[in-house]
N, C-alpha and C positions, 0 to 999 in steps of 0.2 A: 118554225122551230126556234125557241129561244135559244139564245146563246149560249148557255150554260152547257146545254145538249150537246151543241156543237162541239165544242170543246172537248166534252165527254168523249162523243166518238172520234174527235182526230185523236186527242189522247190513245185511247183503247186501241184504234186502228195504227198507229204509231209504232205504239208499244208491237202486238203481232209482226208488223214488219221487220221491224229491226229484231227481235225474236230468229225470226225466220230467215233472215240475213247470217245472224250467230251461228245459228244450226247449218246454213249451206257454207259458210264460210267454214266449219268445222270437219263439216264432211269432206270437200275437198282437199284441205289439208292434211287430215288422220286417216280418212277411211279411204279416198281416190287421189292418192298424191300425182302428180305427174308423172307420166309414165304408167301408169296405173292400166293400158289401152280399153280394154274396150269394157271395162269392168263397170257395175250397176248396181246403185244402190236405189230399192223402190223403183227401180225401171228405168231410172233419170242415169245418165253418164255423167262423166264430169264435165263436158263441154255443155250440156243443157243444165245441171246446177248453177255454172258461173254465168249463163245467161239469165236465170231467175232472180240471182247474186245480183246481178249487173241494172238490172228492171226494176228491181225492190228497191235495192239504194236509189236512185233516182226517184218511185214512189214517194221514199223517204225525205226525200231534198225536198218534193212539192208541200207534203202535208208538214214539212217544218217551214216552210215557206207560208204558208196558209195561215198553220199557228200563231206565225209570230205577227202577219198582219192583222189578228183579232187578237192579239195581245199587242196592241201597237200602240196606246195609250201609255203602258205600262212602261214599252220598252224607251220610247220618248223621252217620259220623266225619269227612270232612272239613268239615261243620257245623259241629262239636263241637269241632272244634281252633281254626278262625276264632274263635268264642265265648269261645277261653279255658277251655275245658273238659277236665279231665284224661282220661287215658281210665281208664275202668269209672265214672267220676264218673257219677250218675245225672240225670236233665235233669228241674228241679223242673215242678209240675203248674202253675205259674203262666206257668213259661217254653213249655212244649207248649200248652196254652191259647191264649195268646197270638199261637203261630203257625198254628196254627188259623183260630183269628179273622182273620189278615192272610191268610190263604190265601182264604177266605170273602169276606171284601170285596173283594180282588182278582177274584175269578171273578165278584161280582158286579156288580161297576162293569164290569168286561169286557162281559158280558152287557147292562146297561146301555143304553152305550155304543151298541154291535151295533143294539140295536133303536130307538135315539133312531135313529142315522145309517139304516138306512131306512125309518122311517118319516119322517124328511127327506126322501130320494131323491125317494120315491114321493108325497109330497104338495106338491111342490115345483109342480110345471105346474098345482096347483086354485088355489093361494094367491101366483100370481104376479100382479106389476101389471100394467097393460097394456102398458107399456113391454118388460114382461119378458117376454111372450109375445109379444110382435113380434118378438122376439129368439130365440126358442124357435122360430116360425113357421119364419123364414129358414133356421134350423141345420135342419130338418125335412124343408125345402123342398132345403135342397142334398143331403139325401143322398137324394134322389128320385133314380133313374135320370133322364139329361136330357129324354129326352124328355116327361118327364113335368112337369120346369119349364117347359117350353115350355108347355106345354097349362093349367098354374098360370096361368104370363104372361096366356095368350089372355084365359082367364077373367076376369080382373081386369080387362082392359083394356074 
């Protein structure tokens, strides 16, 4: 398949995902907000939208990833001109190094990052005061179906 092609379809197929990212990213916020329980839109919950959300972007990441390796020629030289670099001028082993190295800590503070915020998420409701779980209760408590506040109520009372 020539290249040309290629292109063609990561293009086209690109485009659709991130498309289809817009649209679940949409529905979740307009049509199944949080809290929303067990509501369905085309049969999908909002827990299975934000997974398709969550798998698309990623798809997304590879085929911009792809892209830009078969445009790497391109992105090279218009590096290379930013820099100050003439062309055929060769790119010293200190200055490739370099961006190596920033590419490296960027991925990994990225990564980082990711797993501080959930392992936050997720240990937020052990290591809450009690203030904060009363708080957490009520939020808990309202997205119960009502009649199932009611029956909260009785018990307490």
């Amino acid at each position: 398949m020539k290249r040309n092609h290629i292109n063609l379809i990561l293009d086209i197929t690109l485009g659709l995902i991130l498309y289809i990212i817009l649209l679940t990213g949409l529905i979740m916020y307009y049509i199944l907000p949080p809290g929303s329980r067990s509501s369905t839109v085309w049969g999908w919950t909002r827990h299975d939208l934000g997974s398709l959300h969550f798998y698309l972007g990623i798809a997304a990441i590879a085929i911009i990833l792809i892209h830009l390796a078969l445009h790497w020629q391109w992105v090279h030289t218009l590096i290379s001109n930013l820099l100050g670099r003439k062309h055929g001028q060769k790119i010293g082993r200190a200055k490739y190094a370099s961006g190596v190295i920033v590419l490296f800590v960027f991925t990994t503070l990225t990564i980082a990052v990711l797993i501080f915020a959930a392992n936050a998420k997720i240990s937020s409701r052990k290591h809450a005061t009690s203030s904060q779980q009363a708080k957490i209760q009520q939020i808990d408590n309202r997205s119960q179906p009502p009649n199932q506040q009611q029956q909260l109520r009785l018990r307490s009372q």
